[in-house]
Structures are given as C-alpha cells and as structure tokens.
ROPAVO-89626 format. One record per residue (C-alpha): x, y, z; residue in one letter. Coordinates in pm, 1 decimal, always signed. Example, Ala and Ser with C-alpha at 12.3 -4.5 7.8 and 13.67 -1.06 7.14 Angstrom:
2
X | Y | Z | residu
+1230.0 | -450.0 | +780.0 | a;
+1367.0 | -106.0 | +714.0 | s;
END
This chain:
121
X | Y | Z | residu
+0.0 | +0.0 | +0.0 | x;
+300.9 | +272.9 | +56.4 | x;
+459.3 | +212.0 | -234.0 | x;
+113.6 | +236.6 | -411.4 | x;
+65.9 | +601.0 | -235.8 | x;
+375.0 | +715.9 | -216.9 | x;
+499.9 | +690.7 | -624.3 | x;
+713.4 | +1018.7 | -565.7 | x;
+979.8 | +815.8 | -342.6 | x;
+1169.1 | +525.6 | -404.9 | x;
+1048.9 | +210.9 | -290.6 | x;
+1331.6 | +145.5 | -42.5 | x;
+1170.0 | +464.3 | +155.5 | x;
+899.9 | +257.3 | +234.6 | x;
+1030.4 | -35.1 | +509.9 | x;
+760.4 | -232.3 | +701.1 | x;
+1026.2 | -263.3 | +997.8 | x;
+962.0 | +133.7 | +1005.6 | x;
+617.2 | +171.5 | +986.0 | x;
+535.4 | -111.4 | +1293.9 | x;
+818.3 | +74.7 | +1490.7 | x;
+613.9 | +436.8 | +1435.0 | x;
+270.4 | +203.0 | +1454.5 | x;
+409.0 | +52.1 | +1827.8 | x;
+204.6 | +319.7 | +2013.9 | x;
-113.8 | +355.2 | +1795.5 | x;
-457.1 | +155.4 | +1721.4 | x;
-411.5 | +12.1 | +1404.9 | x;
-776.0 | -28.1 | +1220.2 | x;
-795.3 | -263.0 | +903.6 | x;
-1076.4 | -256.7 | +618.4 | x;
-1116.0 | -630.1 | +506.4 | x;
-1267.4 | -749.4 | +183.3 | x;
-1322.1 | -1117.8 | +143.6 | x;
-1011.3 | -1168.9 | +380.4 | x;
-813.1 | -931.2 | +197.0 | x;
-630.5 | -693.1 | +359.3 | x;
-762.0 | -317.1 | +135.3 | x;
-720.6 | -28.1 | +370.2 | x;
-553.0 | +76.6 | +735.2 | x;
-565.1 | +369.7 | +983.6 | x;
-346.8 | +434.4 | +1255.5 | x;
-437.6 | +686.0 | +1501.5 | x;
-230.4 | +769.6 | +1753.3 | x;
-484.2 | +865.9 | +2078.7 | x;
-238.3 | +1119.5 | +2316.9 | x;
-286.5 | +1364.3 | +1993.9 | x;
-571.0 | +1231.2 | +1871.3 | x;
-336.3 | +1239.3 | +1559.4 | x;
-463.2 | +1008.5 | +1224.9 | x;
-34.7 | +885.8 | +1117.0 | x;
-148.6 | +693.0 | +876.3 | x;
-459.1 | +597.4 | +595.0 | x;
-417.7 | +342.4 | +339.7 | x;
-622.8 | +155.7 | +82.5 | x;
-549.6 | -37.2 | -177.3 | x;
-808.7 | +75.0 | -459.0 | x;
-918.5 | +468.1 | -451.4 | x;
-1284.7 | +569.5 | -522.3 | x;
-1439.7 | +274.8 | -353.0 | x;
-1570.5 | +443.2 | -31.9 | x;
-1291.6 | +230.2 | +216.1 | x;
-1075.5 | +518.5 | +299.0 | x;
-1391.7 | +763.3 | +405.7 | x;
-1505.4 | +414.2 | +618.8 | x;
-1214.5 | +424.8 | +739.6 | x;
-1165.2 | +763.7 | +878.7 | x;
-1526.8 | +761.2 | +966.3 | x;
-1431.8 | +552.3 | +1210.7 | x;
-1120.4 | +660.7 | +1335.1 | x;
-1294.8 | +978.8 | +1380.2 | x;
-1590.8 | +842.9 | +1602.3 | x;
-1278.8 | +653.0 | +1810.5 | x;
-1108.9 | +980.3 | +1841.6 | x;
-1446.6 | +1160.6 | +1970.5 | x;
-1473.8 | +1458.9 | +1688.1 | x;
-1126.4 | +1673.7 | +1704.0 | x;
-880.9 | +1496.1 | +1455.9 | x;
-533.7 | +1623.5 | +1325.1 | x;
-283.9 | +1454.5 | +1069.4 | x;
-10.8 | +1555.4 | +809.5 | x;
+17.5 | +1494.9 | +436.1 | x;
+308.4 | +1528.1 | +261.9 | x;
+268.3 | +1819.9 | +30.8 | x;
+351.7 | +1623.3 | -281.6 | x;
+42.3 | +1370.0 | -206.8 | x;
-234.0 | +1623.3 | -363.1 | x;
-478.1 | +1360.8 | -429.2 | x;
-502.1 | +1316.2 | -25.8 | x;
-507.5 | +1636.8 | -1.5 | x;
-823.2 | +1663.2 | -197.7 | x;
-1017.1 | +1362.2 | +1.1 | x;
-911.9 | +1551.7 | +313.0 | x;
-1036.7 | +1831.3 | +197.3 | x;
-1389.0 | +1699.4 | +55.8 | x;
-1362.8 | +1536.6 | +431.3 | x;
-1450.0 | +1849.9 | +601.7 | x;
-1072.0 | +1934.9 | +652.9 | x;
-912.6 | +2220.4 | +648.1 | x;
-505.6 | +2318.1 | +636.0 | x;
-395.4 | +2446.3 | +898.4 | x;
+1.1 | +2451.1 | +901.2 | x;
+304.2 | +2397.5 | +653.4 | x;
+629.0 | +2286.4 | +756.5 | x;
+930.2 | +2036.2 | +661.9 | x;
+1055.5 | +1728.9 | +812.5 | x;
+1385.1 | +1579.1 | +715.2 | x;
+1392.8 | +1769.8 | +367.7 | x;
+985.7 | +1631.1 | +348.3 | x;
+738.5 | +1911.7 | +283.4 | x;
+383.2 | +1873.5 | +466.4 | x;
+85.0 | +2050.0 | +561.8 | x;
-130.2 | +1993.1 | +851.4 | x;
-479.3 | +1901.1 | +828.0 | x;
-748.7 | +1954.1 | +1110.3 | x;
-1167.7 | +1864.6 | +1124.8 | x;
-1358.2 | +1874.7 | +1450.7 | x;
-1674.6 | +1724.5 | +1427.6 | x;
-1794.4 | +1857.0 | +1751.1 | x;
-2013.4 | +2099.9 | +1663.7 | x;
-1907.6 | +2393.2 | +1817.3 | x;
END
C-alpha cells in the first residue's frame, strides 16, 4: 500500500520494519474485503493524531469508512499531516471536512497539517 501512495519516493523509503516501529504506540484499524487486507488507519490517541490511511483501490468508499471511524474513536477533534507532494489526499481531506492548517518540513519532506472537529461547536 506505501509504495502504491507514495509513487514520488523510491520504494526502499517505504520499510515495514519502520512503519510497525512508528505504529508501536497507535490503534491500528484494518478494512477487510473477502479476507483481503484493502485499507488501514493508525491513530495515535495522546494527539488524537490520524499517522497513517491506506487503501489499496481509490474511489471505492474504504478510505472515508475508514476515517469515519477513526474519527468516532477519536471523539470529533482529529489532526494529521500529508506530505505536500500527495495532492490527491489532499483533496479527500479536503472533501472530508478538513481544512489546512500549518506547513512545515521534516527531514527535507514538505507537509501541511490538516485539522476537522466534528464537535459541533
């Protein structure tokens, strides 16, 4: 699934030994089709922070699922980063009720920051 989302970087960028080390800390929630394995979300609850969203096929409603219910776990306030290259997630964020909320640069990585609260008021 990285290597599917993230086509600007080279594959060897994207190491599962990394992502379980960052994941350690977070609940991981899977979308399953017929025992396949299509999306993930990993939000990371002390900053109600969404690290990661994944699916395998784009357009077929798993990824909003998906954050649908990361954002009932997290209770309505929900934050994450996208790295500024990855403008199609930028656009689902954005038809999500996000809005961008901060720029910045990590390790020569450009991202923005990405905030929806749900709460209501």
């Amino acid at each position: 699934m990285l290597t599917d989302t993230f086509t600007w970087m080279p594959a060897e960028r994207h190491r599962a030994a990394d992502f379980l080390a960052a994941a350690r800390d977070e609940e991981i929630y899977v979308a399953l089709e017929a025992g396949r394995l299509v999306g993930l979300a990993a939000l990371y609850r002390p900053q109600v922070f969404l690290h990661s969203l994944y699916v395998t096929e784009r357009g077929r409603g798993i990824g909003r699922s998906l954050l649908a219910h990361v954002s009932a776990a997290a209770g309505g306030v929900l934050s994450l980063k996208c790295q500024a290259a990855n403008t199609g997630a930028q656009a689902f964020y954005l038809r999500e009720g996000f809005r961008c909320m901060e720029a910045g640069e990590d390790a020569g990585v450009a991202w923005l920051r990405f905030v929806r609260d749900l709460r209501g008021g």
